[in-house]
KOLZATOR-734822 format. One line per 3 residues: number of its first residue (from 1); their letters; for each residue x, y, z of C-alpha. Coordinates in steps of 0.05 Angstrom, whole numbers, plus 5000, padded with zeros to 4 digits. Each point is the difference from the previous one (the first is absolute). Last residue first. Layout:
N
NUM> A> X,Y,Z ~ ...
***
This chain:
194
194> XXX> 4686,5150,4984 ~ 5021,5022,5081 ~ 4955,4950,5042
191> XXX> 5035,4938,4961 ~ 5079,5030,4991 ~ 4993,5018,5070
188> XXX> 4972,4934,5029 ~ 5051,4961,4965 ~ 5057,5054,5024
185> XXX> 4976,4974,5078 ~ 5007,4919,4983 ~ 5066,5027,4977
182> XXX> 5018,5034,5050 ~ 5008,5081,5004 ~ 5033,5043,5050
179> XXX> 5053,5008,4963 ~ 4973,5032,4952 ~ 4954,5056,5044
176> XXX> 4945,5008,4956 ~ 4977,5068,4988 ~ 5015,5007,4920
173> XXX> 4982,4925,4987 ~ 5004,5027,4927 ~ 5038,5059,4979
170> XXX> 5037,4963,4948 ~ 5059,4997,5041 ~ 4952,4980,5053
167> XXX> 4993,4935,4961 ~ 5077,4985,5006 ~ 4994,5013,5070
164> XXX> 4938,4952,5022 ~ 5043,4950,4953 ~ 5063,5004,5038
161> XXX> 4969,5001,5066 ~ 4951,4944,4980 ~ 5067,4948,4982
158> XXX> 5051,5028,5054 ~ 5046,5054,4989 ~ 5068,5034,5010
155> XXX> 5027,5073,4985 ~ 4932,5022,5011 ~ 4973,5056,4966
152> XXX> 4958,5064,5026 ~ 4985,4970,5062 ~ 4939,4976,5044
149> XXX> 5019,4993,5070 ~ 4994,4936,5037 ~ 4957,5031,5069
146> XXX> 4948,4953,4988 ~ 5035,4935,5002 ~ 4968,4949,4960
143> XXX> 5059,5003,4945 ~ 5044,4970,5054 ~ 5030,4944,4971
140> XXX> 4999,5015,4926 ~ 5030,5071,5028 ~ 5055,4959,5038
137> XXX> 5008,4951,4940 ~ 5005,5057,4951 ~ 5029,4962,4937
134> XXX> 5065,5023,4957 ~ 4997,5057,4948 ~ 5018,4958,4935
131> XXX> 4949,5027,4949 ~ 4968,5059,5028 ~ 5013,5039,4939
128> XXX> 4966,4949,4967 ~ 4942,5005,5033 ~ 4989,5071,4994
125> XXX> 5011,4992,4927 ~ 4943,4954,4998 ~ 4941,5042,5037
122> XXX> 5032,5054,4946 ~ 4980,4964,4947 ~ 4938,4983,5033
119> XXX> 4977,5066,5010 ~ 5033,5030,4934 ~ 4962,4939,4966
116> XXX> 4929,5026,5036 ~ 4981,4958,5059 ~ 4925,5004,5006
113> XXX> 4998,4926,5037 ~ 5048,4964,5040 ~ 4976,4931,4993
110> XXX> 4999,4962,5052 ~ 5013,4925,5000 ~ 4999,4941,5067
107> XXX> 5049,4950,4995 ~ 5007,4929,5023 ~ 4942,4981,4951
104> XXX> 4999,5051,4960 ~ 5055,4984,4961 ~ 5059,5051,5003
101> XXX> 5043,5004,4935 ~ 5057,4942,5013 ~ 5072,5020,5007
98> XXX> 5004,4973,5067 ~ 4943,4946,4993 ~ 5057,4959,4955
95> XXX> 4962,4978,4931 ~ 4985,5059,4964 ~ 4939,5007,4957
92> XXX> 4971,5068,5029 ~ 5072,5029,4993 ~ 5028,5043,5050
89> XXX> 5061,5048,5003 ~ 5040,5014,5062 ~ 5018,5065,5035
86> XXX> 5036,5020,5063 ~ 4989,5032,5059 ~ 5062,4961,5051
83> XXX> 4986,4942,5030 ~ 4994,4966,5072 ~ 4931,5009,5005
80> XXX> 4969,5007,4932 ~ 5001,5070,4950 ~ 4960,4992,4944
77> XXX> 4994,5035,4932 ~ 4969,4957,4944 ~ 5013,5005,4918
74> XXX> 4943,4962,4955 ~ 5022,5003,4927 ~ 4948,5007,4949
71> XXX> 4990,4964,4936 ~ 4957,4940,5012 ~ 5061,4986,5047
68> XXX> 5068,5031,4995 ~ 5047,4964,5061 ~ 5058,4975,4962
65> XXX> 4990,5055,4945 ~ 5009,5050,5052 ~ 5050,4971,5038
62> XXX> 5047,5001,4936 ~ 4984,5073,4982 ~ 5017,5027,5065
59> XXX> 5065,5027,4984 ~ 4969,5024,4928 ~ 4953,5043,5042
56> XXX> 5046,5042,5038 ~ 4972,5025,5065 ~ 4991,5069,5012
53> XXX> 4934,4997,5029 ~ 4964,5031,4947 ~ 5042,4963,4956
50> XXX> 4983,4924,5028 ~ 4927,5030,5008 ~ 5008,5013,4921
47> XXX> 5025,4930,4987 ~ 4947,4969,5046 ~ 4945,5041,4956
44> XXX> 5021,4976,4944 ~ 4989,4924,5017 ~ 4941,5015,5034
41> XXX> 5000,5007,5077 ~ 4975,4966,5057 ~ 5014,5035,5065
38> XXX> 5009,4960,5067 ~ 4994,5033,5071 ~ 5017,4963,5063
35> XXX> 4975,4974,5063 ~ 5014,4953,5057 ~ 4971,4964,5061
32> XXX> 4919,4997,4986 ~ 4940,4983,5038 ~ 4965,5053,5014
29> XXX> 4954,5021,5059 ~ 5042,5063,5008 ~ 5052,4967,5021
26> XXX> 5074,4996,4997 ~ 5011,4943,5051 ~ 4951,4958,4957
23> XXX> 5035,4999,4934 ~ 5073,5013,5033 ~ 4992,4923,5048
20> XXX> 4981,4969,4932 ~ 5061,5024,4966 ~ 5051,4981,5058
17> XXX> 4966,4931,5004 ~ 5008,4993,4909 ~ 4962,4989,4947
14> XXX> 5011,5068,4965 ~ 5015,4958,4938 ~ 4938,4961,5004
11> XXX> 4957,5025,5058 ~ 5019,5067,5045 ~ 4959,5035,4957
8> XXX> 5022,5055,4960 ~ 4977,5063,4974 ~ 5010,5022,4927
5> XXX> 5001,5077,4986 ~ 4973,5001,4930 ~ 5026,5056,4935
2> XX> 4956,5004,4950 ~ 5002,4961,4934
***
């Protein structure tokens, strides 16, 4: 299955003032406050992304048969306001929203489409090298400002930034300016640019 960037609402788990205030501050005629890439992978193809990215598979063989479902695993990459980038996996069935595979009803789905493996291999181990680097509330806060310089890498991120970048390191989004992106903005990208 290909690799989605979900975009969420501020409704259900998003339902929040702070959350509301970001979907409409950001623009663009959108309406959403955060964003964040989720592959699905078979079985196999989890172990070999887990060795591609230098990950041992037997360490995550527990959370992978916790969260296996219809035989894939579903792994997101999300950074939130007051968090670090991190990962968590989803499962269609689950019962807490957190760990949930976006509905869409408080999320909007796009695919990413032509992504070879290599592409979305390495889409992955961009992420996961990223793993940890703390949030950019001042660039979150100012992402609107015209002068923001784009940069080669970012030693903190918010949600767009980080995915903007991680799809430039596929040579996509090649004259966007990461941290000058919302996600209401990225939505429009990801739309115009497939």
């Amino acid at each position: 299955m290909p690799l989605v960037a979900s975009f969420a609402k501020p409704i259900g788990l998003f339902d929040n003032w702070f959350n509301k205030v970001t979907a409409v501050v950001t623009g663009h005629g959108g309406n959403f406050c955060h964003s964040e890439f989720v592959f699905t992978f078979t079985i196999k193809r989890m172990k070999d992304f887990l060795l591609h990215v230098g990950e041992d598979p037997k360490q995550w063989q527990k959370k992978m048969d916790r969260y296996e479902e219809y035989g894939s695993i579903n792994i997101c990459f999300f950074i939130v306001w007051g968090s670090d980038v991190s990962y968590r996996l989803l499962k269609r069935g689950h019962n807490n929203p957190y760990f949930k595979y976006p509905n869409e009803n408080e999320f909007s789905i796009v695919t990413i489409k032509n992504l070879s493996d290599e592409d979305e291999f390495s889409i992955g181990k961009f992420l996961m090298d990223q793993i940890k680097k703390e949030y950019d509330y001042m660039g979150a806060l100012t992402f609107f400002v015209p002068m923001r310089n784009m940069e080669a890498s970012y030693s903190r991120w918010f949600c767009s930034q980080l995915m903007v970048a991680s799809l430039q390191h596929i040579n996509r989004l090649k004259d966007v300016n990461p941290g000058a992106v919302s996600p209401n903005h990225l939505y429009k990208l990801l739309i115009v640019s497939q």
